[in-house]
C-alpha positions as CSV (number, residue, x, y, z in Angstrom):
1,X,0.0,0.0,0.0
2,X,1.4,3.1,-1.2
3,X,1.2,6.2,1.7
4,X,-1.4,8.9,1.0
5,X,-0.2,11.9,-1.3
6,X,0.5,15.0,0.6
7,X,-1.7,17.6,0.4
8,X,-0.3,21.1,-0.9
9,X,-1.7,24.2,0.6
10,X,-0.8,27.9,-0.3
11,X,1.1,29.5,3.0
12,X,-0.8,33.1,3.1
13,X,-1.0,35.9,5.4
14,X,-4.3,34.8,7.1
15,X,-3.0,31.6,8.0
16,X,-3.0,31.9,11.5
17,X,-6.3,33.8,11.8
18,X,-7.7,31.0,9.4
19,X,-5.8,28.4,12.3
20,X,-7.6,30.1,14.9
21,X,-11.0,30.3,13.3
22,X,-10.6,26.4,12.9
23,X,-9.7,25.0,16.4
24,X,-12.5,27.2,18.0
25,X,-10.3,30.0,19.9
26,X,-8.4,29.7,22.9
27,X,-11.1,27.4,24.6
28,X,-9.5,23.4,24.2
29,X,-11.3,22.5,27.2
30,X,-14.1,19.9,25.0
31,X,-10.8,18.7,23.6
32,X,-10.0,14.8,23.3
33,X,-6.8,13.7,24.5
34,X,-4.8,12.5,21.6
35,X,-1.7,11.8,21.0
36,X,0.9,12.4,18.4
37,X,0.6,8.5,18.1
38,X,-2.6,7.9,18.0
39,X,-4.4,6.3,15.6
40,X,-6.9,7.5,13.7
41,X,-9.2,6.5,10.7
42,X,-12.5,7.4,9.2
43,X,-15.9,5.6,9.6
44,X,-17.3,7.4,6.1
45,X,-16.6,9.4,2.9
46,X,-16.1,13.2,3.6
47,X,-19.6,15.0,3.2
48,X,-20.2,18.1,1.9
49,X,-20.8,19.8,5.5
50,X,-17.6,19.3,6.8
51,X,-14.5,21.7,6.5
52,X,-12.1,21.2,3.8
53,X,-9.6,20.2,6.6
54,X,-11.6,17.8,8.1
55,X,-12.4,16.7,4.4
56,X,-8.7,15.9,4.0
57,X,-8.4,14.5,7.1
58,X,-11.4,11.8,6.3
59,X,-9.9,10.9,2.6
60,X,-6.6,10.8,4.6
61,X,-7.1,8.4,6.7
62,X,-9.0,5.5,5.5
63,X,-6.1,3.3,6.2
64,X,-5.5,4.2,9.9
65,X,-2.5,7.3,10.1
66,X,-1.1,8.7,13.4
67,X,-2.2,12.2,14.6
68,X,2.0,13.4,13.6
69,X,1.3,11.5,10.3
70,X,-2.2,13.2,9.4
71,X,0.0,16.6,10.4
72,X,2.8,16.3,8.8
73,X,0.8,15.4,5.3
74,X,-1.3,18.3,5.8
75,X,1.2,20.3,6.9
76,X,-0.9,21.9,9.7
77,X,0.5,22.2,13.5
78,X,-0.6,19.0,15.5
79,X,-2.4,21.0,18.3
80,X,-4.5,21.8,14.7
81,X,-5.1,18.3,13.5
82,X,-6.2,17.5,17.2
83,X,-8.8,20.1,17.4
84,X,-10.2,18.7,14.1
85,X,-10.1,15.2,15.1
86,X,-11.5,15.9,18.3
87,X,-14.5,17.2,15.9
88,X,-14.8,14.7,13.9
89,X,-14.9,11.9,17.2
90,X,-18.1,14.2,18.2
91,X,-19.5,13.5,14.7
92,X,-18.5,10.1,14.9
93,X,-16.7,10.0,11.1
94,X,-13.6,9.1,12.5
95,X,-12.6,6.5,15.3
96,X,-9.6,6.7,17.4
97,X,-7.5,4.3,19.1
98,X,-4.1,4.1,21.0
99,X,-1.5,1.9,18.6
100,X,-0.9,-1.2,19.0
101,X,2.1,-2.3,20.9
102,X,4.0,-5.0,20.8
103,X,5.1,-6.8,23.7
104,X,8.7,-7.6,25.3
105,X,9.8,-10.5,24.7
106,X,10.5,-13.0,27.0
107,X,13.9,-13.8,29.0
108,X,16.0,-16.2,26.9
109,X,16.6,-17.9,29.9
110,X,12.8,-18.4,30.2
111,X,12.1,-19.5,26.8
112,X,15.6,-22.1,26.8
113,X,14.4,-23.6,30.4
114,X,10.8,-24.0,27.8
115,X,13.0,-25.7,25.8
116,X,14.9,-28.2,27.5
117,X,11.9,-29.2,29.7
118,X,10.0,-29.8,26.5
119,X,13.1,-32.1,24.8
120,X,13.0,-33.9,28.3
121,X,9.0,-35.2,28.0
């Protein structure tokens, strides 16, 4: 599977009102708590009520991408990308989830004590 194409937007003098004017203000407290890892992928196709950044966001990520990932494709600051994920888990067209992890592995000792008690049966 080849990653998703990045999305190019023009760098203009309103971007940081524009910013502002999508994360809501000042106010994060309604914010979910997401990291830069987690994962996030959407339920549906983008519809034409949502925000061109949340639009990206849904064609984004239907294979799951981290919140850095989403970021760093749309080039938009994470604290960004949360705000409109965080809107798009109260709309329910994404889903989020903490990645998966993979577990230690086992003392070698452990798994060679395994081993020799198996040969001995």
């Amino acid at each position: 599977m080849s990653p998703p194409q990045r999305e190019r937007r023009q760098r203009g003098t309103g971007d940081a009102e524009r910013l502002y004017v999508l994360t809501g203000g000042p106010d994060g407290a309604a914010r979910a708590s997401l990291d830069l890892v987690t994962m996030v992928i959407s339920r549906t196709e983008p519809t034409p009520t949502v925000q061109p950044e949340q639009a990206a966001i849904l064609r984004l990520c239907r294979a799951p991408l981290s919140v850095a990932e989403i970021s760093a494709y749309l080039s938009l600051p994470c604290s960004v990308v949360t705000a409109l994920v965080t809107d798009l888990l109260a709309t329910e067209l994404v889903e989020s989830r903490a990645p998966l992890v993979r577990t230690t592995l086992p003392d070698r000792s452990l798994l060679e004590a395994v081993m020799h008690g198996l040969q001995k049966l």
